[in-house]
C-alpha positions in Angstrom: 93.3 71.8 -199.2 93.8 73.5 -195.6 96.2 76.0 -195.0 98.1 73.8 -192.5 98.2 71.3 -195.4 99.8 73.6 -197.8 102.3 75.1 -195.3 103.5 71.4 -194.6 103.7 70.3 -198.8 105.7 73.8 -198.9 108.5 72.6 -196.3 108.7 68.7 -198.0 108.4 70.0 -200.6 112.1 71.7 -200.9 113.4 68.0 -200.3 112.4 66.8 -203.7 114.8 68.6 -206.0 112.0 68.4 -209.5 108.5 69.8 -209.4 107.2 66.3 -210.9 107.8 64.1 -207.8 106.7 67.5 -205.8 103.3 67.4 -207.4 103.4 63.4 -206.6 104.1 63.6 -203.4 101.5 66.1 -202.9 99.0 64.0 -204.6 100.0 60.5 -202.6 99.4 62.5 -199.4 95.9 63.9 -200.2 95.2 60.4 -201.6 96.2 58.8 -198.6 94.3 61.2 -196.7 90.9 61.1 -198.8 87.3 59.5 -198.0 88.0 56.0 -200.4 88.2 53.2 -197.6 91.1 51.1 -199.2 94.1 52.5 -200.5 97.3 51.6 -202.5 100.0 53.1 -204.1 98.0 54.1 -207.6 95.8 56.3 -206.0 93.3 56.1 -208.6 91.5 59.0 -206.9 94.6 61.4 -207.4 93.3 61.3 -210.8 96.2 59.3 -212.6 95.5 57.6 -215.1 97.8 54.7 -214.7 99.8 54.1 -211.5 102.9 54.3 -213.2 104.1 58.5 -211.8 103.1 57.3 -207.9 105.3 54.2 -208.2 108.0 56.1 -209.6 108.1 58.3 -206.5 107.7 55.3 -204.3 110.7 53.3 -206.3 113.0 55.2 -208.1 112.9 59.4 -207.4 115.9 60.3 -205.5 114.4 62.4 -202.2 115.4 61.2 -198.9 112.8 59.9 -196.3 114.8 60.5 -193.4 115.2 64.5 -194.3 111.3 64.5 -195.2 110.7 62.5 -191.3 112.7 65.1 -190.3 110.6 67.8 -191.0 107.5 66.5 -190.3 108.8 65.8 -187.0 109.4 69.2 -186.6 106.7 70.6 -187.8 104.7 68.3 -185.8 106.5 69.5 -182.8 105.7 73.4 -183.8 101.7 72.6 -184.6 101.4 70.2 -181.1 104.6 70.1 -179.2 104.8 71.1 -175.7 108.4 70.7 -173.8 107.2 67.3 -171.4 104.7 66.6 -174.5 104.5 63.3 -175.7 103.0 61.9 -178.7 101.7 58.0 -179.6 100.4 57.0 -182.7 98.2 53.8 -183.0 98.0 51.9 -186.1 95.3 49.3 -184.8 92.0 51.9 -186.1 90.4 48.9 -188.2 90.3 45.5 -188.6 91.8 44.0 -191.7 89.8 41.1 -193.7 89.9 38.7 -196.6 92.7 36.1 -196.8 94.4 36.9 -199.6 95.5 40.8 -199.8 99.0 41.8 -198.0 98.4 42.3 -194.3 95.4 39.9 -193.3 97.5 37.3 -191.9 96.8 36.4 -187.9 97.6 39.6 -186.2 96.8 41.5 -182.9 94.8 44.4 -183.2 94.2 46.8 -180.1 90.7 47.5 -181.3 89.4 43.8 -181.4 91.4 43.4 -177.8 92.9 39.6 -179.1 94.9 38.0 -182.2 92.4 37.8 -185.3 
C-alpha cells in the first residue's frame, strides 16, 4: 500500500469510531481498487472468508458517508486542487454485459458513443 493510500485511510479512518469497521473499510477500498475485473461487496480478494464483516459496514456500522465525502473531498483538493481547478469524474470506462446481473439494462455509455 502507497504512502498516499495510508495517509488517506489515516484521516477516514478517525470517522469510524471501532477499529473493526476501520480495518473493513480499509479492506473494501484496496478491494475495490485491486486487479480482479468484477467486483462486489464480499470482496473475496480481501481475504474474508464469508461476506458477512463487508456487509456489515455497508448495512449496519454507524459512520457517516457525508463526513467520510467530506474528507476525501478535501484531501482530494490538497493532492490535486488548484484555486480555478476543476475536476470530472466519468463512470462510462467499460461496457457492462450479460442480461441478468444489476446494471446491464439499455444504458448510454460514453465509451461505446450510443445506448447499448
Amino acid at each position: 500500500m502507497g504512502r498516499e493510500l495510508t495517509e488517506l485511510f489515516l484521516r477516514i479512518g478517525a470517522r469510524f469510531t471501532r477499529v473493526e469497521p476501520r480495518r473493513r473499510m480499509r479492506d473494501y477500498v484496496c478491494g475495490l481498487l485491486g486487479p480482479v475485473g468484477r467486483k462486489n461487496s464480499w470482496q473475496q480478494f480481501a481475504g474474508h472468508p464469508a461476506p458477512h464483516r463487508l456487509q456489515h459496514l455497508l448495512a449496519r456500522a454507524y459512520w457517516s458517508a457525508d463526513e467520510v465525502r467530506d474528507d476525501l473531498q478535501a484531501y482530494i483538493g490538497e493532492q490535486l486542487g488548484t484555486p480555478d481547478g476543476v475536476l470530472i469524474l466519468d463512470d462510462t470506462s467499460f461496457v457492462k454485459k450479460g442480461t441478468v446481473s444489476a446494471g446491464v439494462q439499455r444504458q448510454y455509455s460514453g465509451t461505446a458513443g450510443a445506448c447499448i
